[in-house]
Backbone bond lengths (Angstrom), bond angles and torsions (degrees), N, CA, C in turn:
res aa  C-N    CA-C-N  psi(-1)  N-CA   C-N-CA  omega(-1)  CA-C   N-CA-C  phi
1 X - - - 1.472 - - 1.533 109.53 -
2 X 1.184 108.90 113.56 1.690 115.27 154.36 1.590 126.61 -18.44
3 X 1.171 110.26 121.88 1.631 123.22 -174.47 1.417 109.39 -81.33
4 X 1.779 97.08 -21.85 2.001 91.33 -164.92 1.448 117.37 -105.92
5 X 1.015 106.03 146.35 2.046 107.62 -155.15 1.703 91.74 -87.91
6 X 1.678 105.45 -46.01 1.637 85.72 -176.88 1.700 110.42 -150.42
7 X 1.134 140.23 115.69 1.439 136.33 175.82 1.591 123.76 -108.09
8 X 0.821 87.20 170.06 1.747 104.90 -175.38 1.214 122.56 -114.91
9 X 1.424 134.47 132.41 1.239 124.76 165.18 1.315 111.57 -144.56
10 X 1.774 97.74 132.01 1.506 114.72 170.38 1.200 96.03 58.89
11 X 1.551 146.62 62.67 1.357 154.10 -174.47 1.264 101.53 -114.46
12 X 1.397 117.80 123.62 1.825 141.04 167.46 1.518 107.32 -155.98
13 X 1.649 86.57 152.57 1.310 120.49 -125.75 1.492 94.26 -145.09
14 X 1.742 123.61 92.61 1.224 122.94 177.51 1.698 120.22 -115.92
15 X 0.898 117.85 87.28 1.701 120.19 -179.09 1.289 122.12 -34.29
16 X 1.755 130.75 147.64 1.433 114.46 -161.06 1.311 90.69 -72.14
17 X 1.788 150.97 -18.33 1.278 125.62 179.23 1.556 132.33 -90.66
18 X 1.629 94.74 43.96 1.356 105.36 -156.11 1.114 150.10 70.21
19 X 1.603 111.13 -1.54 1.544 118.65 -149.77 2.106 92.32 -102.33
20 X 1.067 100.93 124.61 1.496 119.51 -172.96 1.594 112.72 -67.94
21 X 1.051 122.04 109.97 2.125 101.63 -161.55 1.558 87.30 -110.54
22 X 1.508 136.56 -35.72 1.514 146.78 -167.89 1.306 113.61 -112.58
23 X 0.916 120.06 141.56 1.754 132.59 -173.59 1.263 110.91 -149.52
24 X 1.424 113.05 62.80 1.701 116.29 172.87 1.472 117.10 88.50
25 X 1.184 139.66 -8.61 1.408 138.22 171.22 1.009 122.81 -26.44
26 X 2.057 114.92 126.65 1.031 108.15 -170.78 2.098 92.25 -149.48
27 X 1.291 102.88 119.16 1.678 107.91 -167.50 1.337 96.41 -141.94
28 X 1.694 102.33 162.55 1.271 108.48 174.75 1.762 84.42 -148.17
29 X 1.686 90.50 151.40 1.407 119.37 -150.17 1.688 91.53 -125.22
30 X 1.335 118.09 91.04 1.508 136.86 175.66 1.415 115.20 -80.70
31 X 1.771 113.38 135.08 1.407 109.98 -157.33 1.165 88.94 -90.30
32 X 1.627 109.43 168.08 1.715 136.65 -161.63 1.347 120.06 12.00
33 X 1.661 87.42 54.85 1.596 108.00 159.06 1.776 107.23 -103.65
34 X 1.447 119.14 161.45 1.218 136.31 158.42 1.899 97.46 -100.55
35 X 1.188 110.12 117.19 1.533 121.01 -176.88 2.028 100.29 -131.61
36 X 1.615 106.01 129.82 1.515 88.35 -170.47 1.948 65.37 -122.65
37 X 2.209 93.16 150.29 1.464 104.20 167.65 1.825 103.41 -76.85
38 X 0.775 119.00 158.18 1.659 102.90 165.74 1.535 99.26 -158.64
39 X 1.378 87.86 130.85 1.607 106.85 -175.56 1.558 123.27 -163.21
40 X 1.022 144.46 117.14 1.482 117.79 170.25 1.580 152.95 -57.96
41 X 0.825 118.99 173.94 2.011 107.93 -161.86 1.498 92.95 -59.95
42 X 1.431 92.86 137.07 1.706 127.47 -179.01 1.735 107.97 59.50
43 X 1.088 100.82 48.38 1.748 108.59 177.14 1.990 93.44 -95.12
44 X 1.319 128.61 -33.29 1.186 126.52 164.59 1.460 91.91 136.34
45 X 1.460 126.03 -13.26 1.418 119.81 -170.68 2.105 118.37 -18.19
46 X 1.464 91.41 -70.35 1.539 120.17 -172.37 1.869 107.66 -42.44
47 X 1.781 92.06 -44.66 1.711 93.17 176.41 1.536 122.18 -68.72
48 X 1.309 101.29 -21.75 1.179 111.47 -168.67 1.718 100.13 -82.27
49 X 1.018 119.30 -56.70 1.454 116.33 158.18 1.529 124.80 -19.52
50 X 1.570 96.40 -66.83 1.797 99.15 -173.42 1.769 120.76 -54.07
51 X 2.404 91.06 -24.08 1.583 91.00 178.48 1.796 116.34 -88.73
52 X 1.497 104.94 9.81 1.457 99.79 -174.37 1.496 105.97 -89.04
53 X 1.805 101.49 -39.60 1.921 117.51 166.16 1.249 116.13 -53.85
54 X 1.351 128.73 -8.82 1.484 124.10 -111.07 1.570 127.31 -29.82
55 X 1.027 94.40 93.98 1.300 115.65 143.26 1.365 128.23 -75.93
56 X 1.137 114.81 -31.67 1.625 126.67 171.23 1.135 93.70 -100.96
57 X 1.502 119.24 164.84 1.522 151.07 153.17 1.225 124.59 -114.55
58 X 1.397 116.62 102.82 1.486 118.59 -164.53 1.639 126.69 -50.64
59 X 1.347 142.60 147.32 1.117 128.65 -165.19 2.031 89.43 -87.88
60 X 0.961 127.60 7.31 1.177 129.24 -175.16 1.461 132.78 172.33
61 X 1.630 136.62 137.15 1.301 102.92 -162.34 1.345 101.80 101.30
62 X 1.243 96.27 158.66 1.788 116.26 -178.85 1.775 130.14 -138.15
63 X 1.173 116.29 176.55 1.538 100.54 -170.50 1.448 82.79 -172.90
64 X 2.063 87.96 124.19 2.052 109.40 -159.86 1.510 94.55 -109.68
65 X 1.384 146.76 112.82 1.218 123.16 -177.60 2.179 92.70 -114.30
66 X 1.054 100.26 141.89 1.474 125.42 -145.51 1.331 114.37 31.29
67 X 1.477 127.30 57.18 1.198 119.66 162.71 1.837 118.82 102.72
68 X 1.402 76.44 -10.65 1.922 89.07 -172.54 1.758 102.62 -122.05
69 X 1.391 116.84 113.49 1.411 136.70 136.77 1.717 105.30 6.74
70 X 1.403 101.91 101.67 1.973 101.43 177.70 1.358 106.29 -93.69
71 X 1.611 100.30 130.60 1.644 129.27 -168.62 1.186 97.55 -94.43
72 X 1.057 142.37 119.92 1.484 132.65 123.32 0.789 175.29 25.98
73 X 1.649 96.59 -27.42 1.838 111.66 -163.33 1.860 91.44 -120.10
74 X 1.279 98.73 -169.24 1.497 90.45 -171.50 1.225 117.28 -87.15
75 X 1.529 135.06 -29.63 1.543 112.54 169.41 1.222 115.12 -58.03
76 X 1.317 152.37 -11.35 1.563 161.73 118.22 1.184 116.11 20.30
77 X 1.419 70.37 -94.06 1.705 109.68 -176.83 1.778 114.87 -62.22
78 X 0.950 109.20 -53.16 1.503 107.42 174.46 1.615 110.87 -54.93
79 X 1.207 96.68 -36.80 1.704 90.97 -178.92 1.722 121.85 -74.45
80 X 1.271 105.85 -30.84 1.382 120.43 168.09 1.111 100.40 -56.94
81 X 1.310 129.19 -67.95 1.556 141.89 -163.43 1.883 118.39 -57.12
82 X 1.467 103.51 -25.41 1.366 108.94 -161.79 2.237 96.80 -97.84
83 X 1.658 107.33 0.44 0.890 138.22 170.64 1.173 150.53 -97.44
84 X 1.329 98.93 -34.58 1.495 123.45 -178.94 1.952 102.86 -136.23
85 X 1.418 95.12 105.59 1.801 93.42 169.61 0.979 113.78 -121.61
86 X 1.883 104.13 163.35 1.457 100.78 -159.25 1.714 100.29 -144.08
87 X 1.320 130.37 127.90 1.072 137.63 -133.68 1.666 88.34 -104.74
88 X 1.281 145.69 133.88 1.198 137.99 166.65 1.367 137.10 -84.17
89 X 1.559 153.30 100.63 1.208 142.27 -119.44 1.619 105.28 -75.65
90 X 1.151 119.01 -23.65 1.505 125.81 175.38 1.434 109.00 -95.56
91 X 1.583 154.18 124.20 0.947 135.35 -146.86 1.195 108.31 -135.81
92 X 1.359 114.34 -10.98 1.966 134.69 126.08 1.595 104.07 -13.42
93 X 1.491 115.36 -66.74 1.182 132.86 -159.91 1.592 105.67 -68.14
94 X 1.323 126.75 -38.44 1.180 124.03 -158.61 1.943 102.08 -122.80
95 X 1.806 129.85 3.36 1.229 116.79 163.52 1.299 110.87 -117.00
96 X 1.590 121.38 130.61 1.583 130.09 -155.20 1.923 102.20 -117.91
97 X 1.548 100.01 -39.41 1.580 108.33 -172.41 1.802 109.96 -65.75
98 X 1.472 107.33 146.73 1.328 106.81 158.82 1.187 144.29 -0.22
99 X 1.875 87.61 -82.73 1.292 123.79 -156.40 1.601 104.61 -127.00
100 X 0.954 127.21 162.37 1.423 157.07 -176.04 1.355 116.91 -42.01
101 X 1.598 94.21 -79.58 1.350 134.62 171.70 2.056 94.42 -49.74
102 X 1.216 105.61 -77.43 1.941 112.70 178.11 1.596 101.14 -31.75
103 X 1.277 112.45 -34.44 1.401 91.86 -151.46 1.854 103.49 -92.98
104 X 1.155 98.37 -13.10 1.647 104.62 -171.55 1.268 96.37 -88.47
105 X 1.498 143.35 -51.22 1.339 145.43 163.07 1.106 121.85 -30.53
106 X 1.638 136.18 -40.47 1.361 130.09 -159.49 1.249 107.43 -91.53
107 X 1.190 131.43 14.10 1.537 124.36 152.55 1.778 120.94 -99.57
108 X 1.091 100.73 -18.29 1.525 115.11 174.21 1.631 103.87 -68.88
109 X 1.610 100.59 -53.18 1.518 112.89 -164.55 1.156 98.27 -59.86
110 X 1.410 141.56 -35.69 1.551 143.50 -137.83 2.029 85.86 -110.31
111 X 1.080 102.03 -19.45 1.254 79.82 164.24 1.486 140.45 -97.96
112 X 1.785 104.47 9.27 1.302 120.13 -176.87 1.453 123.47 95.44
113 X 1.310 117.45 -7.89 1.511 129.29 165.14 1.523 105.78 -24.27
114 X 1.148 93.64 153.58 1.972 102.69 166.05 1.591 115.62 -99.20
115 X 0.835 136.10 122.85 1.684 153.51 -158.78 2.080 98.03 -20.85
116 X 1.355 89.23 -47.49 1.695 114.56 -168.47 1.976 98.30 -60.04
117 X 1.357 102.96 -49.83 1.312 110.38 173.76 1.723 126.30 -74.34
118 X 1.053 97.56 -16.71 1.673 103.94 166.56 1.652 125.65 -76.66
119 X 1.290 81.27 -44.76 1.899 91.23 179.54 1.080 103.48 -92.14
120 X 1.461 137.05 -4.35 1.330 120.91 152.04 1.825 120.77 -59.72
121 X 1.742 97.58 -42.97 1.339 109.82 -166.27 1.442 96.28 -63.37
122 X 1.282 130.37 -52.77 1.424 161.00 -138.25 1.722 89.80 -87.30
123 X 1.398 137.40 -43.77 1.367 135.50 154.70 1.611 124.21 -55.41
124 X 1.571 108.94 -51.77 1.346 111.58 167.76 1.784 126.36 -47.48
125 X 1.719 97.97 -39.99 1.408 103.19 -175.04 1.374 115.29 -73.28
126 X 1.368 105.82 -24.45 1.580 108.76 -171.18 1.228 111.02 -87.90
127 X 1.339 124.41 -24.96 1.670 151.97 -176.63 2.237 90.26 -67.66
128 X 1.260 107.95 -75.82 1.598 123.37 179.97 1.262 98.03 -42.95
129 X 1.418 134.25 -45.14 1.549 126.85 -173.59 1.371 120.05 -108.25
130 X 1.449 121.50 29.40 0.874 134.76 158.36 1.953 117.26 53.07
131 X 1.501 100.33 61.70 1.486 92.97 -151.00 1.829 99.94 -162.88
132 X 1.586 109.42 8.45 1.696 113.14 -175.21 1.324 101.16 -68.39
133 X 1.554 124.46 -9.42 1.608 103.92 168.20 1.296 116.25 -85.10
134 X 1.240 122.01 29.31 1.732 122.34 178.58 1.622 104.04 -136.02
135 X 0.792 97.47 27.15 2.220 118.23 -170.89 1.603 81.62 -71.41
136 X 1.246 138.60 -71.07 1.310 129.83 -175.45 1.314 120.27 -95.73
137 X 1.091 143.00 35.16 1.419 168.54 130.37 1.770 116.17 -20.86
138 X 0.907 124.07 87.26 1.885 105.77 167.60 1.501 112.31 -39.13
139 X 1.317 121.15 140.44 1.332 121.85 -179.66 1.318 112.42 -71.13
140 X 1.553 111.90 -46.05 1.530 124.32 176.44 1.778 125.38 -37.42
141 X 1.928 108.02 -17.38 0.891 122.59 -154.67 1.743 103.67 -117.04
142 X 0.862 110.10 -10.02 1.446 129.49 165.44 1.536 134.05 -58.07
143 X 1.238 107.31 104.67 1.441 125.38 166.26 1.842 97.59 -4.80
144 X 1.374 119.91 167.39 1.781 123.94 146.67 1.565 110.34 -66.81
145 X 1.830 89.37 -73.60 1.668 75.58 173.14 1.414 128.30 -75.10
146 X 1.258 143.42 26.70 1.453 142.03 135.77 1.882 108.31 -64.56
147 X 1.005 90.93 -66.24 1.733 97.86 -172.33 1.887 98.79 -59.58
148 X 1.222 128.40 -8.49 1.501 115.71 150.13 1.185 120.70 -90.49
149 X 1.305 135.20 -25.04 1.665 137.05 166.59 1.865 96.54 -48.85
150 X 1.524 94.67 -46.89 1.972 102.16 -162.23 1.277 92.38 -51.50
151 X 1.586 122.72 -70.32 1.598 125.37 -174.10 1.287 116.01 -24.45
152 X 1.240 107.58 -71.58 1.743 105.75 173.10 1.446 135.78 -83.17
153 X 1.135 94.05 15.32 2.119 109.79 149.83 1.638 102.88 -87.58
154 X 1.163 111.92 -44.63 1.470 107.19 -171.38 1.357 95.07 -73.55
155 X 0.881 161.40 -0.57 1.310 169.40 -151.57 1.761 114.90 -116.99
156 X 0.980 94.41 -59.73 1.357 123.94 174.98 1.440 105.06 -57.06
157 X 1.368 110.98 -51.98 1.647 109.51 -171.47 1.213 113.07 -47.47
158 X 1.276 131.26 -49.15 1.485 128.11 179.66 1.497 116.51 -84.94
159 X 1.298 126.59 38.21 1.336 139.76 130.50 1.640 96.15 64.24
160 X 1.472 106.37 64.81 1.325 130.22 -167.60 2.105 91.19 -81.58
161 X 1.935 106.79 135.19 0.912 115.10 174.33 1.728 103.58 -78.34
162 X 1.111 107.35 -50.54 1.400 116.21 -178.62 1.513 110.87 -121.48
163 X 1.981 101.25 113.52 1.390 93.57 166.53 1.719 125.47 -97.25
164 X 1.502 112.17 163.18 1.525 106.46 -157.72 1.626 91.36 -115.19
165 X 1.428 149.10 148.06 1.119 141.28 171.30 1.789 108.69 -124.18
166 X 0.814 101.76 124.81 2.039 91.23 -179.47 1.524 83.39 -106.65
167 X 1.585 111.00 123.81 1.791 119.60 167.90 1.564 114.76 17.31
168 X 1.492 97.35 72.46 1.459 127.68 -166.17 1.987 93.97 -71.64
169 X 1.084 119.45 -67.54 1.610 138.58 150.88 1.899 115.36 -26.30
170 X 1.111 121.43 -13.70 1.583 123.24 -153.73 1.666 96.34 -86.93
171 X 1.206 120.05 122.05 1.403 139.78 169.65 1.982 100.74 83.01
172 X 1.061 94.84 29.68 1.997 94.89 -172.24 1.545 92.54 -94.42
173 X 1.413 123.28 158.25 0.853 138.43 170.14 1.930 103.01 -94.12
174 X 1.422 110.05 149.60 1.651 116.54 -163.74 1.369 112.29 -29.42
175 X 1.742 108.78 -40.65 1.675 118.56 -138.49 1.784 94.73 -97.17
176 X 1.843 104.47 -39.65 1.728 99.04 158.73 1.543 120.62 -59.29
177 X 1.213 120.35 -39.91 1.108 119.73 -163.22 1.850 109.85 -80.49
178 X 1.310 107.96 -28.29 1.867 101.32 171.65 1.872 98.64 -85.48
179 X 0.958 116.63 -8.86 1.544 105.71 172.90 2.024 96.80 -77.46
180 X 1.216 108.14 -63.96 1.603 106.98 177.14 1.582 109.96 -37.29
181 X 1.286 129.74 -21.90 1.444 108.00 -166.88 1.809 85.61 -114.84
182 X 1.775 123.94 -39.24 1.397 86.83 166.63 1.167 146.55 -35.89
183 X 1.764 120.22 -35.55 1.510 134.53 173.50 1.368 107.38 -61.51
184 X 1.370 105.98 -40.23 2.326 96.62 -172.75 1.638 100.50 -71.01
185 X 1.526 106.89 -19.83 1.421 86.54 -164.84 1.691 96.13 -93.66
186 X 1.201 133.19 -6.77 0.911 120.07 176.94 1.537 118.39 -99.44
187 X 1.471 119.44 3.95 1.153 122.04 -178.96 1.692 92.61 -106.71
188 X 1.203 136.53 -14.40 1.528 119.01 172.44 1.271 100.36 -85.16
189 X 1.868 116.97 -31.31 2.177 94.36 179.39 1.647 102.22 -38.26
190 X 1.663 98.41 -48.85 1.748 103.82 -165.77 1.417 109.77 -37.00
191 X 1.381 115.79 -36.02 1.250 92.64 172.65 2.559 83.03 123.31
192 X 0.804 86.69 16.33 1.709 95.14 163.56 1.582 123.75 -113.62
193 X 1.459 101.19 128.38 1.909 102.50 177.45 1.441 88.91 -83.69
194 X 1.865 99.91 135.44 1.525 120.01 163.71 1.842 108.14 -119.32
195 X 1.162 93.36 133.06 1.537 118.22 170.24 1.272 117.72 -91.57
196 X 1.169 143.38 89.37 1.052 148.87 -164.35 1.985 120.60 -103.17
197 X 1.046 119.52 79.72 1.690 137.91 -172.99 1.712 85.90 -51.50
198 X 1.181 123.41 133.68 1.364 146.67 133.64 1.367 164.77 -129.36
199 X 1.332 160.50 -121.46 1.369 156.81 121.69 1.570 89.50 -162.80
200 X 0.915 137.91 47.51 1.548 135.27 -165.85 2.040 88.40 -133.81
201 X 1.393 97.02 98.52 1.960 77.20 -178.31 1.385 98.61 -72.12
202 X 1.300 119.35 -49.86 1.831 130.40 -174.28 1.212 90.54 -31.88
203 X 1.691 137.12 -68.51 1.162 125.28 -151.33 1.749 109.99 -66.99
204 X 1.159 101.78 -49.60 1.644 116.95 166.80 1.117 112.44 -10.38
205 X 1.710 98.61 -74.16 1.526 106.82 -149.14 1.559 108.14 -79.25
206 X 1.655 127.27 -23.29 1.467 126.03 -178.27 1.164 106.45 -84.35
207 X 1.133 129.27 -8.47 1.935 128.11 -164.99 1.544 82.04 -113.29
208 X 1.053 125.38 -103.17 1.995 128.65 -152.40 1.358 112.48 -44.00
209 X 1.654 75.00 159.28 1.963 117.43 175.06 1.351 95.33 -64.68
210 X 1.068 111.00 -56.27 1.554 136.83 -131.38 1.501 119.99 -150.02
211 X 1.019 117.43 133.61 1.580 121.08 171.72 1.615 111.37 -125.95
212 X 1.493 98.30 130.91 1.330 118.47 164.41 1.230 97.14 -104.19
213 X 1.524 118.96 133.43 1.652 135.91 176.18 1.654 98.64 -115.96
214 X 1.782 116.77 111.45 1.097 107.93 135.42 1.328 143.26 -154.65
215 X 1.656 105.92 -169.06 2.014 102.74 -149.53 1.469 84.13 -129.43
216 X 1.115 114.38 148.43 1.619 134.04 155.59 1.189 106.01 36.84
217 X 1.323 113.08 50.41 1.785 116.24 170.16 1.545 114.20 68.32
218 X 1.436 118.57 32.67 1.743 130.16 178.48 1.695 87.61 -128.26
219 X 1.331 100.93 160.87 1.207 125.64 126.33 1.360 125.08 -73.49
220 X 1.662 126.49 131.24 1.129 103.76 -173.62 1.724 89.98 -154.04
221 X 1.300 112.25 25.01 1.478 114.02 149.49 1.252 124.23 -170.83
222 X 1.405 137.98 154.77 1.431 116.58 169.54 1.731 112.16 -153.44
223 X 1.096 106.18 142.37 1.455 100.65 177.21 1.519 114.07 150.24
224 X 1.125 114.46 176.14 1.912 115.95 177.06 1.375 103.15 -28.58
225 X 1.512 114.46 147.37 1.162 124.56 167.49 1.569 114.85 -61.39
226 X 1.182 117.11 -60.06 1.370 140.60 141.29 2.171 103.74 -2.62
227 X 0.873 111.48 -53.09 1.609 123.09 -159.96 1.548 110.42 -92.27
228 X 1.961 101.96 -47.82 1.147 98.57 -168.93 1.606 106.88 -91.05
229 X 1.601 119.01 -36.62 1.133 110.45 -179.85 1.333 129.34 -83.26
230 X 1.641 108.05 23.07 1.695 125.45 176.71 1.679 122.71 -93.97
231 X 1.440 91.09 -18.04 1.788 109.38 -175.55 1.765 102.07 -97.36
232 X 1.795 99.41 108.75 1.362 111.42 167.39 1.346 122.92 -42.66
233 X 1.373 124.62 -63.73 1.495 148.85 -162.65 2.137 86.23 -53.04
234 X 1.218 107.96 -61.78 1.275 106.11 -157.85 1.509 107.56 -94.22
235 X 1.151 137.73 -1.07 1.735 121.82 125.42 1.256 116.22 -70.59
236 X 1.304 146.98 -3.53 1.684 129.98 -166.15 1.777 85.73 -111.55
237 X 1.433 129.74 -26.74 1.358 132.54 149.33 1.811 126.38 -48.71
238 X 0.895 80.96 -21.28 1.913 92.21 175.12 1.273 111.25 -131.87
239 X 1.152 123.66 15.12 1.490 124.87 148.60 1.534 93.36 71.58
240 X 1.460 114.32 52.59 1.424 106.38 171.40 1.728 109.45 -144.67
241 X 1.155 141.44 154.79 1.394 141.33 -170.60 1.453 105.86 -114.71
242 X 1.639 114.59 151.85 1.426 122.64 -167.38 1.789 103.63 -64.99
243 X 1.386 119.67 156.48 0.894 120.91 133.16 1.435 155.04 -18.73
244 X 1.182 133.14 70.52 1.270 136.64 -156.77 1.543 112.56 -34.38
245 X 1.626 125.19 -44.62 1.448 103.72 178.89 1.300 113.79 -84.75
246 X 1.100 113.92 -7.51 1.643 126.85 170.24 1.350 98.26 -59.11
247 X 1.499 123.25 -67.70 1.571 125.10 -164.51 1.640 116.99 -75.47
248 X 1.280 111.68 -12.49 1.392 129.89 175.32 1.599 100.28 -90.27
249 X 0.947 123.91 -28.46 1.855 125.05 171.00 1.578 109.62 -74.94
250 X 1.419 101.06 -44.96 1.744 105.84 -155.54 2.049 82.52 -73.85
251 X 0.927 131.16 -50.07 1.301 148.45 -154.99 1.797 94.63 -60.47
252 X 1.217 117.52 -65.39 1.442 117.92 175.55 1.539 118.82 -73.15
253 X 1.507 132.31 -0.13 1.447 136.92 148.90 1.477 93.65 -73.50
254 X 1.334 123.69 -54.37 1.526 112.79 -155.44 2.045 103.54 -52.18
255 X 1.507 100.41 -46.94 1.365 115.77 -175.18 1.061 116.16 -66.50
256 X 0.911 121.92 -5.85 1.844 125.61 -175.56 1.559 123.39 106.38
257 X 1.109 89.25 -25.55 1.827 99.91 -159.35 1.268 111.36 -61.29
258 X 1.180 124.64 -30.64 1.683 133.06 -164.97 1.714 91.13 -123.70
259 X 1.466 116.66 144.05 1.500 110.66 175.05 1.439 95.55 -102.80
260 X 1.370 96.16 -178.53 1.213 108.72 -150.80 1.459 104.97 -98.64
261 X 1.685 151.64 8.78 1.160 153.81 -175.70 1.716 103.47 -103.82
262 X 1.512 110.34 -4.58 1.350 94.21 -173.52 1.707 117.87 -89.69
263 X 1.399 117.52 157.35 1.146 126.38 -164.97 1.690 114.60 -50.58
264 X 1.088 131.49 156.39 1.112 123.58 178.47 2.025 125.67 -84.93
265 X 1.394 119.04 107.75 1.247 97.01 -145.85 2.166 99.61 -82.32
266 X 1.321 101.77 164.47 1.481 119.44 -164.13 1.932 96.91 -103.88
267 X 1.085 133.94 -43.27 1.623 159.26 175.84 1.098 110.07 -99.49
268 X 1.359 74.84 131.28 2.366 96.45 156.29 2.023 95.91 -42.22
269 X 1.053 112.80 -64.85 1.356 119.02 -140.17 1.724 98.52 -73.62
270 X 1.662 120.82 -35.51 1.292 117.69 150.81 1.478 141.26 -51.03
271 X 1.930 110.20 -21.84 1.514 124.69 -171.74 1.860 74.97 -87.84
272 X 1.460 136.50 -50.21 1.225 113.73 -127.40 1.852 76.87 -92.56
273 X 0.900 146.54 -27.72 1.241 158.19 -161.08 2.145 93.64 -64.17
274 X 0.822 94.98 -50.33 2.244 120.42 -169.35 2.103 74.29 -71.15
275 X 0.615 116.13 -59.21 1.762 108.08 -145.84 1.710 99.68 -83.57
276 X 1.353 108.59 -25.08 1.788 95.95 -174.33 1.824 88.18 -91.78
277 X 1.237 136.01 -33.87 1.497 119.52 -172.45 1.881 103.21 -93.50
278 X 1.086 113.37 35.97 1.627 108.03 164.41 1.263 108.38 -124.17
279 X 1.263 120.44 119.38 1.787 133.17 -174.10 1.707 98.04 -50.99
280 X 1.248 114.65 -41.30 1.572 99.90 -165.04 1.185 123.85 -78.56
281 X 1.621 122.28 -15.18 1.460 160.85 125.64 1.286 90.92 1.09
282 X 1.676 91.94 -103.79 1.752 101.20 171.99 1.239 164.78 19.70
283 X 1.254 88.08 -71.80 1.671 128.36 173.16 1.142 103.15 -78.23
284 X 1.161 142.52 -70.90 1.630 141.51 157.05 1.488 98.49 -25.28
285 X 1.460 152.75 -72.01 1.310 115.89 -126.85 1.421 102.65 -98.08
C-alpha cells in the first residue's frame, strides 16, 4: 500500500491574465510526515495549495490523491475535501458562524453526523486546540490568535487525513505562534501528515521532515531541512538566508571549536546543549 496521501505531476498553473503561478510541479505528499512549503511571497506557494484542495483546476497536469487521478465532479471533491483540510492564513477569511461551538460543528453537520457525533467531534477539536473554554465565545470577539486556534478546530472536526496550513504563525506574536506549532507537532505524533506553507526559514528548519523549496512557480529543492537549508548557492538562489543556528553551528565547526562529526543541531536548546558539553567549546568561553 502506498505511503503518499497526495501528488502532483507536471502541474501548471496559468491565470486568465496571463500571469504564470506553476511551471511543471511535481511532489509527493508522504503520510505522518511534518513537510513545511517554503518559499518567499509570490513563489506560487498559496496557488499551489488551492490546486492540492482543489480549489483551482490546473491549466495542465494532474493531481492523484491516494494513488487515483482527481475528478472533478462532486463525489470527488467532497471526498478529497472531507480528507484533506486546509487551514486559511487569514482566518477572517475562513470563520462565518457566531459562536464557537456553531462554527466547529458545521463541517461535521454538513457531513451528516448524528447530533451525538458532532459534539463529540466538536469536543475533541476544541480539547486538541486547546481552546474548549471559548466553545461559547462570539467569534467577533476573539483574540487573532484565538480566531486561528478556531480555524483549525473547525478544521480538525472533520477528521482531516492531511492537514494543509498557509502561514499558520503569520502576524502571531512569539508565545501564539510556538503554541500554533506545539498543536501540529502534536497532532502528527497522533499520527496526522501536516503541510505547513511558509517563508519563515527559522520556522522551517526546527519543525520539518522535509523541505520543499520554492521560487517562481518551480520546485527548485527538496529534502532534509538539515541538507536543503545548509547549501548557500541555493538559498541566495531563492532569495532566502541560512538558518541562524544552522549558521551559528556551521561558523564554530569552521573555527575549530565544535568538531566536525557532531550531529547537526535543529534548536536553540540542542546548539546550546553541543557547545556547553564540548571541551574545546569550553576553553574559549
Amino acid at each position: 500500500m502506498s505511503d503518499i496521501i497526495l501528488e502532483t505531476h507536471n502541474l501548471h498553473c496559468q491565470y486568465p491574465d496571463g500571469t504564470v503561478a506553476l511551471q511543471g510541479i511535481s511532489i509527493a505528499i508522504k503520510k505522518d510526515k511534518k513537510i513545511a512549503l517554503l518559499g518567499t511571497n509570490g513563489a506560487g506557494k498559496s496557488t499551489l495549495l488551492l490546486h492540492l484542495i482543489a480549489l483551482l483546476k490546473p491549466t495542465c497536469g494532474n493531481i492523484l490523491f491516494k494513488g487515483k487521478e482527481l475528478q472533478y465532479n462532486r463525489s470527488s471533491l467532497a471526498t478529497l475535501r472531507s480528507q484533506v483540510g486546509l487551514v486559511f492564513q487569514d482566518p477572517d477569511s475562513q470563520l462565518f458562524a457566531p459562536s464557537v461551538r456553531q462554527e466547529v460543528s458545521f463541517g461535521p453537520i454538513n457531513l451528516g453526523l448524528s447530533e451525538k457525533q458532532v459534539a463529540e467531534r466538536v469536543f475533541r477539536s476544541l480539547e486538541l486546540s486547546g481552546i474548549p473554554h471559548l466553545a461559547d465565545k462570539p467569534v467577533h470577539f476573539l483574540s487573532y490568535g484565538q480566531k486561528k486556534l478556531v480555524s483549525i478546530a473547525s478544521v480538525l472536526a472533520m477528521n482531516p487525513e492531511l492537514l494543509i496550513l498557509d502561514e499558520p504563525t503569520a502576524s502571531l506574536d512569539p508565545q501564539n505562534a510556538m503554541e500554533i506549532m506545539n498543536l501540529l507537532n502534536t497532532l502528527n505524533q497522533k499520527g496526522m501528515t501536516v503541510l505547513l506553507v511558509t517563508h519563515n526559514v527559522e520556522e522551517a528548519y526546527g519543525w520539518a521532515d522535509e523541505i520543499i523549496l520554492m521560487n517562481n512557480g518551480l520546485i527548485t529543492g527538496q529534502g532534509t531541512p538539515e541538507n536543503i537549508l545548509s547549501q548557500d548557492e541555493l538559498l541566495a538562489g531563492n532569495h532566502l538566508t541560512k538558518p541562524l543556528i544552522l549558521d551559528i553551528f556551521n561558523s564554530l565547526q569552521l573555527a575549530g571549536h565544535l568538531p566536525e562529526n557532531l550531529p547537526v543541531p535543529r534548536t536553540r536548546e540542542a546548539l546550546m546543549a553541543l557547545i556547553q558539553n564540548n571541551t574545546p567549546v569550553k576553553r574559549i568561553i
